[in-house]
N, C-alpha and C positions, 0 to 999 in steps of 0.2 A: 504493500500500500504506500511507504513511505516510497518507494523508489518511482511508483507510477506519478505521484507528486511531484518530487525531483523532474522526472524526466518531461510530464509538461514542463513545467516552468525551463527547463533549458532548451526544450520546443519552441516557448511561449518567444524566447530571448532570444532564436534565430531566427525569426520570425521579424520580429522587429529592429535585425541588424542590417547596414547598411548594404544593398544588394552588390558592390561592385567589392567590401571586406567580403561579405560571403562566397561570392564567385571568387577572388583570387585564395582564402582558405581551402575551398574545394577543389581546385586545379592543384595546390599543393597537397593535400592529401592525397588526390590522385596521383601525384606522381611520385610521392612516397609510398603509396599501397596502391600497386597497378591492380591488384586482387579483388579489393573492396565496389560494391555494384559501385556504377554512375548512375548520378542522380536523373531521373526522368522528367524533372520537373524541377523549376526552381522555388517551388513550394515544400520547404525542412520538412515538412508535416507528411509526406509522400514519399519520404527518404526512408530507405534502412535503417533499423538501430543502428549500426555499427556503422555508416557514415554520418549522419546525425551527431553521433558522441563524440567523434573525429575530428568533425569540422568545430564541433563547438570548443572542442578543445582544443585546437588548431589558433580560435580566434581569444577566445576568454581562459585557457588551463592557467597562464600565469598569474591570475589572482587567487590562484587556491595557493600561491606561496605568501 
């Protein structure tokens, strides 16, 4: 429960980032993880979990320090 909470709100916060950080976070995790789907849509909410958590962490992981 607590994680499906989490995981909107870090939905919620891709959602409303800026579309040209989002696009170039996602080109870089692409080309760091050629494995991971691409996105079909530039709607987070349509994304895989595991490029979702990528990209977000991608744009926002350094304020968890």
């Amino acid at each position: 429960e607590e994680f499906k909470a989490e995981s909107e709100l870090a939905t919620q916060r891709l959602e409303n980032t800026d579309i040209d950080k989002l696009r170039s976070a996602c080109r870089k995790v692409m080309d760091k993880f050629p494995f991971v789907a691409k996105p079909t849509s530039g709607d987070p909410r349509e994304w895989k979990n595991t490029l979702r958590a990528m990209v977000f962490l991608e744009i926002y992981g350094d304020e968890a320090k």
